[in-house]
Each structure stands twice: as C-alpha cells, then as structure tokens.
C-alpha positions, 0 to 999 in steps of 0.5 A: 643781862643773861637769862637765869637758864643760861646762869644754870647752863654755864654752871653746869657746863662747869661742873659736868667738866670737873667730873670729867677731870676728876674721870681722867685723873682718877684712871691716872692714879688707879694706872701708875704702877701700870708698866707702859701706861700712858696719861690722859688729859683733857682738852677744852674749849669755850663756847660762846652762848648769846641769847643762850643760842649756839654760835660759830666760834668765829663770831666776835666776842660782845661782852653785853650779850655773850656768855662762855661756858665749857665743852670737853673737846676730847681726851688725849694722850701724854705720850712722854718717857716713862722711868726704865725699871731693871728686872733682869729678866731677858724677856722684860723690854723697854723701849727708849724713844719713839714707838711701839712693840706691835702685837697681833689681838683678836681685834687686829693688830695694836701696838703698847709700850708695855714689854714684859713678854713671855715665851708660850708653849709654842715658842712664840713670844707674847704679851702676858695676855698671850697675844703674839709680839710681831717681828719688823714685818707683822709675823710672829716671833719664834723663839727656841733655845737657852740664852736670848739676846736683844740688842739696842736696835731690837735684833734678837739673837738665840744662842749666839744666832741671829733668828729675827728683830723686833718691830718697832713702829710709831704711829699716825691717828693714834687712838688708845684702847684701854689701859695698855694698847693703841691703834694708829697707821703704822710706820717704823721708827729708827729713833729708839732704843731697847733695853733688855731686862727692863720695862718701862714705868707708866708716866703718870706723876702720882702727886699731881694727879691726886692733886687734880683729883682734890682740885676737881672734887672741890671745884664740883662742889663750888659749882653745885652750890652755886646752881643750888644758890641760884636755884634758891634765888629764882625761886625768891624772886617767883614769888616776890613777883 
C-alpha cells in the first residue's frame, strides 16, 4: 500500500500540471489575435515512484509497489499554418509554408512569422519594433522609392527594379522567445510562398483553448479536494491511533 506522503505527492504532482496547462492555454487565448503567433503545448511524462523513491524509467512496471505521477517535460511549439488576413498594404507579408523572415535584434539575429513591416527614416525595412528585416544574406534591406513589389519567392522590386530578395529561413533547435520570435541554427527554405498585402493570423483555435482553460481549472479543483480530503483523513486516523 503506498504511504500517505506518496498519495500527497501524486496528487499534487497533478495539480502543479493543471496549473501548468491552465499557463499554456491561457497565454494562447491572451495571443489569438497576435498576427504570427504560435501555440504552445505541454508535453508530459509519467514517472514511477517506488517506495516514494525516483527510479529509472527503464525499470519494469510492479503494480504492487509502483505509483505514477506527472512531470512537465517541456513546452513546445505547434508550428501549423495560420488564416492569411488580406490588408493591402505592400509591406504586409505573409508567409505560406515553411520559414521564417529574419531580423536583425539587439540580442542577435531572431527570426517570426510576424510580417507587418514598415520602412524607417532611413529606408530600411523593419518589424513594428523597428528592428531591421534581413535580406537571403543577413543584411539589411533598403528600400527607396514608390511602388514595391514582392513576388512569391520574396524578390523585391522598387519601381519596376529589382534591388534584393527577402530571406526566408527554416530552422534547427528552434527555441521561442517571447510571443513573436524564435532563434534556431538557420538554413534557407525553398518551400514557401509570400504574399504581399497579407499577414498571417496566429494559429491558436480560440474554442478550444478556452475550453482547456475550463478543463484545467476544474481538474485543479478536483486534485486540491482530494489533497484536502486526504489531509483530513490522516488526520482521523492520528488520532484514532
């Protein structure tokens, strides 16, 4: 039978994971009108606990001595295909496919699916933050005159002249950084499509994040009556002994 600190452990094993989840899900719904933002998810694992002691996990399953309980193994990000929202502005653009517009930060270079770019005072081509867009070769992207043109592959073109073409990278060890970029090791993509006077809408299914976030405030509650019960329990049987 497991000892009463193991009953507490798993429980509270569960509810420490349903606050996690109800973390995740709510920073969904808070970014689903976030253009360019990618969903998180959890992934999870099951450890077992004999004797309440740690083991291996390559230890065989004993259903008289092993008890389960979760562990958050990571958050990961659902990198799917957002809705492409027409604007037509000519420095809206959307990416279709694989890869990421790279722009240069005070951190270093990171990279976002978010495309709604301007043109600064000095004629590059940045983010709304104001950080320079990068070209296929990591520099900066000038551009000087009226009408602006951005084909499917990402050539740009300023009054009918070619002047550069748009880098679009996928990339390996990806990591996200806050809400609109990631860094990874770069390599460029060939599968994709641009479209101009679009951006593309975050991925996140408002529906069913919130019905995760229902889903995991009630399930807190479950687990923190049954810690809470067996709290009470314990304590019946202290003094019955």
């Amino acid at each position: 039978m497991a000892t009463d600190y193991q009953t507490i452990y798993i429980l509270g094993g569960g509810m420490l994971l349903q606050e996690r989840k109800l973390e995740v899900s709510s920073n969904n719904v808070a970014n689903v009108s976030t253009p360019g933002f990618k969903k998180d998810y959890l992934t999870v694992v099951s450890y077992y606990v004999p004797n309440g002691e740690k083991v291996q996990e390559t230890r065989p399953f004993e259903p008289s001595n092993n008890y389960v309980y979760p562990i958050v193994n990571g958050v990961r990000t659902i990198l799917s295909q957002g809705s492409l929202v027409k604007t037509d502005n000519p420095l809206d653009l959307a990416i279709e496919g694989e890869g990421f517009f790279a722009v240069r930060t005070p951190e270093g270079i990171l990279f976002t699916r978010k495309g709604m770019f301007r043109i600064n005072e000095e004629g590059l081509l940045t983010t709304e933050e104001g950080y320079p867009v990068l070209d296929e070769n990591l520099n900066p992207i000038t551009l000087q005159g009226q009408e602006i043109k951005v084909t499917e592959d990402g050539t740009i073109f300023v009054d009918g002249e070619q002047v550069g073409k748009i880098g679009i990278f996928k990339l390996q060890n990806l990591q996200k950084i806050g809400e609109d970029f990631f860094q990874g090791n770069p390599t460029p993509s060939s599968a994709y499509k641009i479209h101009q006077g679009f951006y593309e809408a975050s991925n996140v299914n408002a529906i069913k994040e919130v019905v995760k976030v229902i889903e995991s405030v009630r399930a807190h509650e479950i687990f923190s009556k049954l810690i809470q019960m067996t709290d009470e329990l314990q304590g019946r049987w202290n003094q019955a002994i």
